[in-house]
C-alpha positions in Angstrom: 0.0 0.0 0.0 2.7 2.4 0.8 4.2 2.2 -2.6 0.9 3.2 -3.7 1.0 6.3 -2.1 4.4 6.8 -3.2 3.9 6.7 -6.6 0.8 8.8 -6.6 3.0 11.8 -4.6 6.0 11.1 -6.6 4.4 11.6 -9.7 1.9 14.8 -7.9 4.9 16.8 -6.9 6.9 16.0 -10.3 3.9 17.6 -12.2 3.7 20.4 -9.5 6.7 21.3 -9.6 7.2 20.6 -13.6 5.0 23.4 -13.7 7.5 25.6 -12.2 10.2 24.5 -14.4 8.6 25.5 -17.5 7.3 28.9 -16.1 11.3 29.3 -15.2 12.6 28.3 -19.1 9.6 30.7 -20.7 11.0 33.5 -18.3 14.6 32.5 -19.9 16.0 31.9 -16.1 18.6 28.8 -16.9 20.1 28.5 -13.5 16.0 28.1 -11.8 14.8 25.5 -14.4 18.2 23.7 -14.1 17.4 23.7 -10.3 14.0 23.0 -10.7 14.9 20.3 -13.9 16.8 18.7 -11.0 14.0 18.6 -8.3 11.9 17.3 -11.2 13.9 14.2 -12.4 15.3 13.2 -9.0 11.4 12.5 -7.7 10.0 11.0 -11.0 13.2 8.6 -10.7 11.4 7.6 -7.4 8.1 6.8 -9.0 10.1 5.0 -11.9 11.8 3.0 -9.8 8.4 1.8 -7.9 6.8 0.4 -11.4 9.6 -1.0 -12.7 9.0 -3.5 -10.1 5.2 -3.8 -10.2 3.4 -2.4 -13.2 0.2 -1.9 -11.2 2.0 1.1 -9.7 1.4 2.9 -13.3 -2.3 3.8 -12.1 -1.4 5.6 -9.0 1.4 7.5 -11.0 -1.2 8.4 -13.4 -3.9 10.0 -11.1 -1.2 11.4 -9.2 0.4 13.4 -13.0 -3.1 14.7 -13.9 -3.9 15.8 -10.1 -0.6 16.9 -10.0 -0.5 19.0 -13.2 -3.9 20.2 -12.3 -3.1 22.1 -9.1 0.1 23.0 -10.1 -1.7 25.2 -13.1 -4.4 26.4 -10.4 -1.7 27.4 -7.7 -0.3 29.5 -10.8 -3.8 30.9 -12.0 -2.8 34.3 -11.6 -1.2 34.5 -14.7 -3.5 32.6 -17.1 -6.8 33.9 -18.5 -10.1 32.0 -18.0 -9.6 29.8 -21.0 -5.9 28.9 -20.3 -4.5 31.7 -22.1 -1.5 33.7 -20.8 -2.8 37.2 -19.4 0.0 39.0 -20.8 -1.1 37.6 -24.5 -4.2 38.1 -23.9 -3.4 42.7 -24.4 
């Protein structure tokens, strides 16, 4: 069970905080997206490593990506329009 939850968070927090890393590389930061590119591959390596060994694992990494990617765009709402566009493209 606790791999489970494992791979669900491992997966949440890598979308969550892929998020970041792309907001970093389209504000043309290198050294943040290379620090969050880091964060980013170190816990997906968890989550990899989990169903390598049982394939089941693939579901709870999956619902964990799409939740993850999901709140990671809502905790950054400020900056996108209604319909997903970016404010500033929006003038």
């Amino acid at each position: 069970m606790i791999d489970w939850v494992v791979s669900f968070f491992a997966l949440f927090f890598t979308d969550v905080f892929y998020v970041y890393y792309l907001k970093a590389v389209e504000k043309d930061k290198p050294l943040l997206a290379s620090g969050w590119a880091v964060v980013v591959y170190s816990i997906a390596s968890l989550a990899i490593i989990n169903y390598i060994d049982n394939h089941w694992l693939l579901i709870p990494a999956c619902v964990g990506g799409f939740t993850g990617t999901y709140i990671g765009m809502i905790m950054r709402k400020g900056s996108v329009g209604q319909h997903g566009e970016d404010a500033s493209l929006s003038r």
